[in-house]
LUMGUVEX-160531 format. One line per field, with one value per residue: residue number from 1; residue in three letters; x, y negated, z of N, C-alpha, C in turn. Coordinates in steps of 0.05 Angstrom, whole numbers. Example, Ala and Ser with C-alpha at 12.3 -4.5 7.8 and 13.67 -1.06 7.14 Angstrom:
LUMGUVEX-160531
i: 1|2
aa: ALA|SER
n.px: 264|257
n.py: 114|45
n.pz: 156|142
ca.px: 246|273
ca.py: 90|21
ca.pz: 156|143
c.px: 264|258
c.py: 66|-1
c.pz: 156|157
end
This chain:
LUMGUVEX-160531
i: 1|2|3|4|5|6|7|8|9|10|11|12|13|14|15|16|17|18|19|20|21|22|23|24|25|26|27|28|29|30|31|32|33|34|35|36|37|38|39|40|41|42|43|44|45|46|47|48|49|50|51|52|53|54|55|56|57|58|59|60|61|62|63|64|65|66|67|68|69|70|71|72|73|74|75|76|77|78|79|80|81|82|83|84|85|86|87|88|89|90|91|92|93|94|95|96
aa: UNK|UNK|UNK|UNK|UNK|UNK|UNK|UNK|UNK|UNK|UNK|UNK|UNK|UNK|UNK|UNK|UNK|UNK|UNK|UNK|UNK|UNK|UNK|UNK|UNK|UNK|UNK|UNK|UNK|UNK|UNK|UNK|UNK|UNK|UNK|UNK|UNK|UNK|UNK|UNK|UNK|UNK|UNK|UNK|UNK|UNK|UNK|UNK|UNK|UNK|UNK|UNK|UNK|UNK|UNK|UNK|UNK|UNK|UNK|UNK|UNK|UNK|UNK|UNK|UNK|UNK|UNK|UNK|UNK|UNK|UNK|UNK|UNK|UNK|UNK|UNK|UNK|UNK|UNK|UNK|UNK|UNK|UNK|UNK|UNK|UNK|UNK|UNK|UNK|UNK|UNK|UNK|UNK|UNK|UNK|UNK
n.px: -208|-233|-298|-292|-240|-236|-259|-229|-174|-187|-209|-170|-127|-155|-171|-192|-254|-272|-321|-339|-337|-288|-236|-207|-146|-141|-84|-65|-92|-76|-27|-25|-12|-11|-76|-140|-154|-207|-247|-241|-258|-300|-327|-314|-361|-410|-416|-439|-400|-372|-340|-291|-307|-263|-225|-227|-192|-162|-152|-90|-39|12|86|68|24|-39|-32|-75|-90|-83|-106|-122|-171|-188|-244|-246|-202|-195|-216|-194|-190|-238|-291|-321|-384|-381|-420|-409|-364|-394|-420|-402|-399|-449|-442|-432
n.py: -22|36|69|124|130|91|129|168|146|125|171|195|171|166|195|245|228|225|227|248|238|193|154|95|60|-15|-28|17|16|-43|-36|8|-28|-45|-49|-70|-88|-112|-87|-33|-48|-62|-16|16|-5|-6|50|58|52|24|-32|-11|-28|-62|-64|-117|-171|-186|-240|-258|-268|-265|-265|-247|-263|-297|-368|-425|-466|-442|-427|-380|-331|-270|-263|-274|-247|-199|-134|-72|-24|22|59|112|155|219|235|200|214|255|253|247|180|154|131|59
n.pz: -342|-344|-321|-294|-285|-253|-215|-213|-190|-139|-114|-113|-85|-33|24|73|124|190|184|144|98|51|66|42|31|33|20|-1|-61|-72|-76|-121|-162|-235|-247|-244|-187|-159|-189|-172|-114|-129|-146|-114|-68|-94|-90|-44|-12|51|87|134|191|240|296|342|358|420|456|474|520|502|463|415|403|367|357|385|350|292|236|211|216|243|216|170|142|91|91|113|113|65|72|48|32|21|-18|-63|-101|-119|-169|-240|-264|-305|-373|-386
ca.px: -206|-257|-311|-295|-218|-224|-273|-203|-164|-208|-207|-133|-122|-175|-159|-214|-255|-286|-352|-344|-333|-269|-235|-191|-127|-138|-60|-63|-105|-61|3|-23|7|-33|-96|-159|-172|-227|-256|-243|-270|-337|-338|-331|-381|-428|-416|-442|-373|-372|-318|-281|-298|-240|-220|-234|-162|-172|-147|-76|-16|43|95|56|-1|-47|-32|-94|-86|-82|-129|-131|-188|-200|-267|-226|-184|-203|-216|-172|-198|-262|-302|-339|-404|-380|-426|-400|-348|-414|-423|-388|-421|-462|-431|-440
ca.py: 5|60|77|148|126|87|149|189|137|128|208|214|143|162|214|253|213|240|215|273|222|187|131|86|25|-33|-31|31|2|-58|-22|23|-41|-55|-44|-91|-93|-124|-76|-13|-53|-70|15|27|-26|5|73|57|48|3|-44|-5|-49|-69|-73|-145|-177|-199|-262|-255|-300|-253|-276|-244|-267|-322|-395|-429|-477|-418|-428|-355|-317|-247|-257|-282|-229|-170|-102|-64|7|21|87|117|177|244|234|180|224|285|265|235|155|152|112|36
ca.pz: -330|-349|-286|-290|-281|-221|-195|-198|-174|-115|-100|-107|-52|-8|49|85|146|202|182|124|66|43|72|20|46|16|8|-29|-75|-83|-85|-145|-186|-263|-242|-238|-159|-157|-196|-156|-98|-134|-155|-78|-60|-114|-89|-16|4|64|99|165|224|248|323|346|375|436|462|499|514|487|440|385|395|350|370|388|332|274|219|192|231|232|197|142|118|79|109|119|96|53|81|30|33|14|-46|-79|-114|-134|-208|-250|-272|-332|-386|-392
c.px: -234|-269|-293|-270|-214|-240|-246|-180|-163|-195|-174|-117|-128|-159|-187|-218|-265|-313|-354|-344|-309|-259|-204|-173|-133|-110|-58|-69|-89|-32|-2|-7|-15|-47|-112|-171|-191|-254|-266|-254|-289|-340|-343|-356|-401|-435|-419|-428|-382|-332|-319|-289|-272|-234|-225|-201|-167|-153|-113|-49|11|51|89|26|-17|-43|-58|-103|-87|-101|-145|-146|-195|-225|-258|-208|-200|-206|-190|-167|-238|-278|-331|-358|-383|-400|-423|-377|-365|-408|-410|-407|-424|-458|-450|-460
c.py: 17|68|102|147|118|106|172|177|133|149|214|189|159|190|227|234|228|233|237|260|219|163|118|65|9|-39|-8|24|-22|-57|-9|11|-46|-44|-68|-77|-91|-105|-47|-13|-49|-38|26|17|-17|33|76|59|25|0|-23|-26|-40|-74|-98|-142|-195|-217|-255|-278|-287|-272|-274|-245|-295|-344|-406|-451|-465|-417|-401|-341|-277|-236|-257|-265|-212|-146|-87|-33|0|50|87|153|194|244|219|198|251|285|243|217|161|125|85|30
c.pz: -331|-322|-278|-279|-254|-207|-196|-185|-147|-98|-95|-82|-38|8|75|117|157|206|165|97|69|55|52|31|25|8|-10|-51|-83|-92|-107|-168|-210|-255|-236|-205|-143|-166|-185|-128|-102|-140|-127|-71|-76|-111|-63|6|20|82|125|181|236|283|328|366|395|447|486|503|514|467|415|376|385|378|365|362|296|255|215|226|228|214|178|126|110|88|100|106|88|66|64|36|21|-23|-68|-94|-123|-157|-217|-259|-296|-350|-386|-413
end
């Protein structure tokens, strides 16, 4: 996938934040289907895109909440949304 491609893929995901940049789902991004991933991650991540902090889940004793035993950690998954500068979408990248 061509830069310039995932810089319109990006723009046409993302959804205005109230920081004044873009913020992108990591399920959008995985729902698009043929597409390299990984790739459109590393163009955010390259384009001063950072991970959303995420709420922290705090500890309760509902039926839906993690068993103490539970491997998977919140550090451990993937974010959740990407929030990218307002300028990360100015100029178009200069070929490879």
């Amino acid at each position: 996938m061509e830069r310039d491609d995932i810089r319109v893929l990006v723009d046409r995901l993302s959804r205005a934040h109230a920081s004044g940049g873009r913020v992108i789902s990591r399920a959008a991004i995985m729902a698009e289907g043929n597409i390299d991933a990984a790739a459109v991650v590393a163009w955010i991540l390259e384009h001063d895109g950072q991970p959303e902090a995420g709420a922290s889940a705090a500890p309760g004793s509902g039926l839906h909440t993690r068993r103490g035993g539970d491997a998977v950690t919140a550090e451990g998954r993937p974010p959740v949304r990407y929030v990218l500068p307002a300028s990360a979408f100015g100029a178009v990248d200069p070929p490879d």
